[in-house]
GUTINU-604330 format. One record per residue: x negated, y negated, z negated of N, C-alpha, C in turn. Coordinates in steps of 0.1 Angstrom, whole numbers, plus 5000, padded with zeros to 4 digits. Layout:
# GUTINU-604330
XYZXYZXYZ;...
# end
This chain:
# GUTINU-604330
331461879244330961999237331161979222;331762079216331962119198331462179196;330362149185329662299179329362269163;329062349152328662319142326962359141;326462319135324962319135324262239122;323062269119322462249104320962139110;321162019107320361959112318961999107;317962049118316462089113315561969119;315661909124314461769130315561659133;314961539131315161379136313761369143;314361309157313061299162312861129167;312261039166312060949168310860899177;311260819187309760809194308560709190;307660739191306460669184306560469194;307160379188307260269193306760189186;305960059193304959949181306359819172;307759849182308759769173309859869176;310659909166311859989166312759889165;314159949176315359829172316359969165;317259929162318359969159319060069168;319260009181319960119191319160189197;317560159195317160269202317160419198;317160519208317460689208316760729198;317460859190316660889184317161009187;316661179186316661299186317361379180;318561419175318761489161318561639168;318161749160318061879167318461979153;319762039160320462109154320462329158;320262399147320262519148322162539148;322162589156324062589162323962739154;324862729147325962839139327162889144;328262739154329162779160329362739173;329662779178329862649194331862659197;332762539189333962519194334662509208;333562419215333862399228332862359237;332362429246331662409259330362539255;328962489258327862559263327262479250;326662559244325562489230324562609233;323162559235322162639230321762679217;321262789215320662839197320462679189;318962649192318762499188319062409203;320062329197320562199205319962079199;319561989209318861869209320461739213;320361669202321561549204321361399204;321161309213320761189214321661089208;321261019195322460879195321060769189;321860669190321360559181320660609172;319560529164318460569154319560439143;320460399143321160329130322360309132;323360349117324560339120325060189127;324060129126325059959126324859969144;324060039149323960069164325160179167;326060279157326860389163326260509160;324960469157323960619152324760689144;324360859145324760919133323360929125;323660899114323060899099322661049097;322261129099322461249098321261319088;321561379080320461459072319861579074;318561599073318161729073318461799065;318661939067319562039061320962079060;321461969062323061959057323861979077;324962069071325662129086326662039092;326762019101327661899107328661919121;329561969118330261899132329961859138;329261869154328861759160330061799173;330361629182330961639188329861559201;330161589211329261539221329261559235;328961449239329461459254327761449264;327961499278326361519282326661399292;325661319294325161189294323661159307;323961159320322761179328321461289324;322361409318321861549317321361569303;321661459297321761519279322761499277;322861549263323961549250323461439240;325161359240325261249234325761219225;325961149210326861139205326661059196;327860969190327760829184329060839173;328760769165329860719150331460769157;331760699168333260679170333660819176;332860919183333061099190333361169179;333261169164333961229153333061339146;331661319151330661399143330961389126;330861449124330861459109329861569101;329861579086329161629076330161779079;329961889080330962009080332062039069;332962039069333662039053334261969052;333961799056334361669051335461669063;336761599057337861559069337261459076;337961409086338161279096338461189087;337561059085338460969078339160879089;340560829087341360799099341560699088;341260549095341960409086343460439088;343960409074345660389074345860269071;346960179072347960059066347760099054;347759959048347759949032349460019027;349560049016350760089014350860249014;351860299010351960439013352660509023;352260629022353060699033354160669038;354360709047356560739048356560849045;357960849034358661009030359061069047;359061189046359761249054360761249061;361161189072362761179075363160999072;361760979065362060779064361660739076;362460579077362060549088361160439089;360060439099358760429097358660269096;359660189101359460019100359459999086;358859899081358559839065359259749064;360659739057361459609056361159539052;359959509039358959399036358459299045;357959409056357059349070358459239078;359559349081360959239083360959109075;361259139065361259019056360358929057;359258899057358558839058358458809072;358658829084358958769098359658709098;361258729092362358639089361658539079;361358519075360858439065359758299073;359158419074358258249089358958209097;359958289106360758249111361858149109;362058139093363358069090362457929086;361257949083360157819078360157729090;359657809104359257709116360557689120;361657739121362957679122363057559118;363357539103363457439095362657309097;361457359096360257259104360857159117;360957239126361257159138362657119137;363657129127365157049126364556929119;363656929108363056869103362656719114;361556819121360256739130361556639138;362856699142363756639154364656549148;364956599137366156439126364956309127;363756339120362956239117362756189131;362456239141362156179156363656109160;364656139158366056079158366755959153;365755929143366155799132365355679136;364155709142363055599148363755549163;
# end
C-alpha cells in the first residue's frame, strides 16, 4: 500500500524497559491513497528507532508512506522508501560522477588500476620463483 498522509499521533506502548526495535504506532490522516486500500486515519507499525529500521517520523509533517500488511497490520521500515513528502529517494551512488550520455558506463581508472595489481602480483611471484630457483 501507497498513500500520503500527515502524521497526527506516535503511539508507543507503556513498557518498564523500551528497546529499540520494539513497535511503535505512527497514525496518519491519508490525503492520498497511490496504491491499495488506506483508511481516512491509517495506523502504521515500525520500529520505535532508526538504528532498529524505524521511521523517525514527525508530527505534523506529510509523508509518503509505503507499506506492506503484516499478520493483519500495516508495516513499514527505513529500507520500504517512506519518506518526508516533497523530499526525493536518496539512492547511494559511486563516488565520482555521472556518465555523460551515450558514455560508456565502465571507469577506465577502475581498469587501470586492476591492471595495475595485476601486473604487481605477477611480478611478485616471478620474483617469489627466481629466488626459490637459486637455493
Amino acid at each position: 500500500m501507497v498513500f500520503t498522509g500527515r502524521l497526527v499521533d506516535r503511539v508507543r506502548p507503556l513498557r518498564l524497559f523500551n528497546g529499540s526495535d520494539d513497535p511503535v504506532t505512527l497514525v496518519f490522516d491519508v490525503e492520498a491513497v497511490n496504491k491499495g486500500e488506506a483508511a481516512r486515519r491509517q495506523s502504521v507499525v515500525t520500529a520505535s528507532s532508526e538504528g532498529s529500521c524505524g521511521i523517525d517520523a514527525q508530527k505534523g509533517r506529510k509523508y509518503l508512506v509505503f507499506a506492506d500488511r503484516v499478520d493483519g497490520r500495516l508495516r513499514s521500515d527505513l529500507c520500504g522508501g517512506t519518506r518526508q513528502a516533497g523530499k526525493p529517494l536518496a539512492v547511494p551512488s559511486a563516488p565520482g560522477r555521472p556518465p555523460t550520455p551515450g558514455e560508456d558506463v565502465e571507469d577506465s581508472d577502475d581498469l587501470a588500476l586492476l591492471f595495475a595489481v595485476g601486473a604487481a602480483i605477477v611480478g611478485g611471484l616471478v620474483v617469489a620463483l627466481l629466488r626459490l630457483r637459486r637455493r
